[in-house]
C-alpha positions as CSV (number, residue, x, y, z in Angstrom):
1,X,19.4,19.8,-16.5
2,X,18.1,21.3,-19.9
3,X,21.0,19.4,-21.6
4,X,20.3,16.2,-20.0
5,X,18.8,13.1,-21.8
6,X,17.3,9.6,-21.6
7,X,19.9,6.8,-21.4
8,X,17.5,4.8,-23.5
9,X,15.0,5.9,-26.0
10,X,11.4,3.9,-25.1
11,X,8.6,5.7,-25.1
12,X,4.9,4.8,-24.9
13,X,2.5,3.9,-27.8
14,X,0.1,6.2,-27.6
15,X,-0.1,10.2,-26.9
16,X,-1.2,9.9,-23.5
17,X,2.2,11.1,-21.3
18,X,1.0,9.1,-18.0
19,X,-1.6,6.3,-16.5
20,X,-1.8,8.3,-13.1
21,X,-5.2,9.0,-13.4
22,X,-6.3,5.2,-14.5
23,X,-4.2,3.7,-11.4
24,X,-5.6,6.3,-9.2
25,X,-9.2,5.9,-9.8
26,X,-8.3,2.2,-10.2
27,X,-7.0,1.6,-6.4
28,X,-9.6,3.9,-5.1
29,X,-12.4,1.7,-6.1
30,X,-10.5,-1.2,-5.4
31,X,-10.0,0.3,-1.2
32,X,-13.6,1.1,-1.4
33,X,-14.8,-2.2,-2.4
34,X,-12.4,-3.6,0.0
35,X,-13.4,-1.7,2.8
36,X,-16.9,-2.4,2.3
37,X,-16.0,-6.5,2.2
38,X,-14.1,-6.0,5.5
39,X,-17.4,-3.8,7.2
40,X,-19.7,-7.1,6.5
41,X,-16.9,-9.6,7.7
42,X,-15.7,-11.2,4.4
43,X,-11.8,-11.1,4.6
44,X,-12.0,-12.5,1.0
45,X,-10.8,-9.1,-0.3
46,X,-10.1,-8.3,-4.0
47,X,-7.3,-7.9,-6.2
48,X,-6.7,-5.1,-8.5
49,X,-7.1,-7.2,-11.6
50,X,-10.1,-7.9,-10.5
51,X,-11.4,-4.5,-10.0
52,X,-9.9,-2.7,-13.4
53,X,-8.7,-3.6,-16.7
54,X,-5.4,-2.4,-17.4
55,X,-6.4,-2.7,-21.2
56,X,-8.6,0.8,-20.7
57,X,-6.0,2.7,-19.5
58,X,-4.6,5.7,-21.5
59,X,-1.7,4.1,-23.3
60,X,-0.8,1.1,-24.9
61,X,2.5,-0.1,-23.5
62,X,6.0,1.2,-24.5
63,X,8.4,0.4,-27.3
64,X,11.9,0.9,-28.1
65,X,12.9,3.8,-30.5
66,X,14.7,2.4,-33.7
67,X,16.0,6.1,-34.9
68,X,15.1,8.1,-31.6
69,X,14.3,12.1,-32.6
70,X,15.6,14.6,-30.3
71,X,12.5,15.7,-28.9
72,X,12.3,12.4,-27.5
73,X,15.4,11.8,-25.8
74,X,15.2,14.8,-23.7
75,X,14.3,14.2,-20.2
């Protein structure tokens, strides 16, 4: 695998490598909200929009290498 490489080159905007953390923190309130909703009898549960904003997560999106570097094509 070391000589294997990404078909194409997009990477994400900022230096952050992965949102795992955001997303996990993210639906972990949003089950605990839920959960509490459900215990008092309100079945009007919420949505994860609701709950976080995706715009405070680590990175920014992901864009499209015009002249990809090497360093960024490997997998």
């Amino acid at each position: 695998m070391s000589r294997s490489r990404r078909k194409t080159p997009i990477t994400g905007v900022t230096t952050a490598d992965t949102e795992k953390e955001n997303k996990r923190k993210a639906n972990r309130k949003l089950r605990r909200l839920n959960r509490i909703k459900i215990h008092k009898g309100d079945f009007n549960l919420f949505q994860v929009r609701e709950i976080s904003n995706v715009w405070e997560f680590d990175k920014d999106g992901k864009h499209y290498l015009k002249d990809p570097v090497k360093r960024y094509l490997t997998k």
